[in-house]
N, C-alpha and C positions, 0 to 999 in steps of 0.2 A: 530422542535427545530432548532434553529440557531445552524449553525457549528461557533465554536470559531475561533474568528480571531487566523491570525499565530501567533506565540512567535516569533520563528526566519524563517521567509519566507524566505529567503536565506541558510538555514541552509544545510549544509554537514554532516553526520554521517554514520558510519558504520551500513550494514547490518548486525543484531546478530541473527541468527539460533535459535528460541527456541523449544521444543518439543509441548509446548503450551501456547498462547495467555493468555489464563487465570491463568496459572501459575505462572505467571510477571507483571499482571497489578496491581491495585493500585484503587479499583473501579471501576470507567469509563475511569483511566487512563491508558493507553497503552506507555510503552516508546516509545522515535523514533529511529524508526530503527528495533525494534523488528520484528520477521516476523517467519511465520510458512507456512507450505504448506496444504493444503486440497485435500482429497479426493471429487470425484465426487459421487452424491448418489447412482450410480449403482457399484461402488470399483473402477472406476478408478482413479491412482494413481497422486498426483501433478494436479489438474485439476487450482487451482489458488491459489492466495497466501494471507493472512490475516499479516495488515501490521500496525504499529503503525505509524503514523504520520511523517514524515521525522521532519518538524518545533520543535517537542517538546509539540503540544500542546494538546497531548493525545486521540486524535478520532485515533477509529481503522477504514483501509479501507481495498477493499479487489481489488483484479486484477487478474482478467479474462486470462488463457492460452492458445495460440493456442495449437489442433484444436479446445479444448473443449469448447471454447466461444460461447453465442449463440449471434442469429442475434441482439438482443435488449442488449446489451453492446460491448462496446470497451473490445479489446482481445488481448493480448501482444505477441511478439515472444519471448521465453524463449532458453538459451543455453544450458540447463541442468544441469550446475553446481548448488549445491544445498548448498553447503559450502560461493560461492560468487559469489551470480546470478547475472547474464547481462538480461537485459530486452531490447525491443525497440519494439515499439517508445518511445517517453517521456512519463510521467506519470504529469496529469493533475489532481490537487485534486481542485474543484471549492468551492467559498464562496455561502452558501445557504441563503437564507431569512428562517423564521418561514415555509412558507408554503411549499417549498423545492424546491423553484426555483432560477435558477443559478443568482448572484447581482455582481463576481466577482471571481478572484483568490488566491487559497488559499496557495499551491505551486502547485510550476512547475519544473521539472527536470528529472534526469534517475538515477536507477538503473543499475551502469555497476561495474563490477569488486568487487561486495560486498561492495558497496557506495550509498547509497543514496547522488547523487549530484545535488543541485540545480542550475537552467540556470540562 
């Protein structure tokens, strides 16, 4: 399935803390900004994060935490605040075609201070 173009690909929003993703969507729709942490499947705690869309336009994604990334994705350096997380490097959500290969971008920016901010 094609990932929906941005709404607002430059978009800035706060990151809002929820206890669960599914608790606040809207369907398929996930606010932007929303964000929850996950467990890894053996109890480790905070292993990555499940994230509404920074743009608005409702795909949930998820990002990978150092150490617990494994070699087949990108893995973030997290600060530990969990109220208003700093991530780095950027965060790259790409545009997909039907069969699920990359055609372009979808957003692009960081995670600092409890901000989803775009470059």
């Amino acid at each position: 399935m094609m990932r929906p173009i941005a709404i607002n690909p430059k978009a800035s929003v706060p990151a809002v803390l929820v206890s669960k993703i599914g608790d606040h969507d809207d369907g398929d729709h996930v606010p932007a900004g929303y964000f929850t942490f996950c467990d890894g499947y053996d109890g480790t705690k905070d292993v990555s994060i499940l994230h509404g869309c920074p743009c608005g336009c409702g795909t949930l994604g998820a990002i990978s935490l150092k150490p617990y990334g494994g070699r087949e994705r990108p893995v973030w350096q997290w600060d530990g605040n969990r109220e208003s997380p700093t991530l780095t490097p950027s965060i790259l959500i790409h545009q997909l075609d039907e069969r699920g290969s990359i055609i372009g971008e979808h957003w692009h920016g960081y995670l600092t201070n409890g901000v989803f901010q775009s470059c």
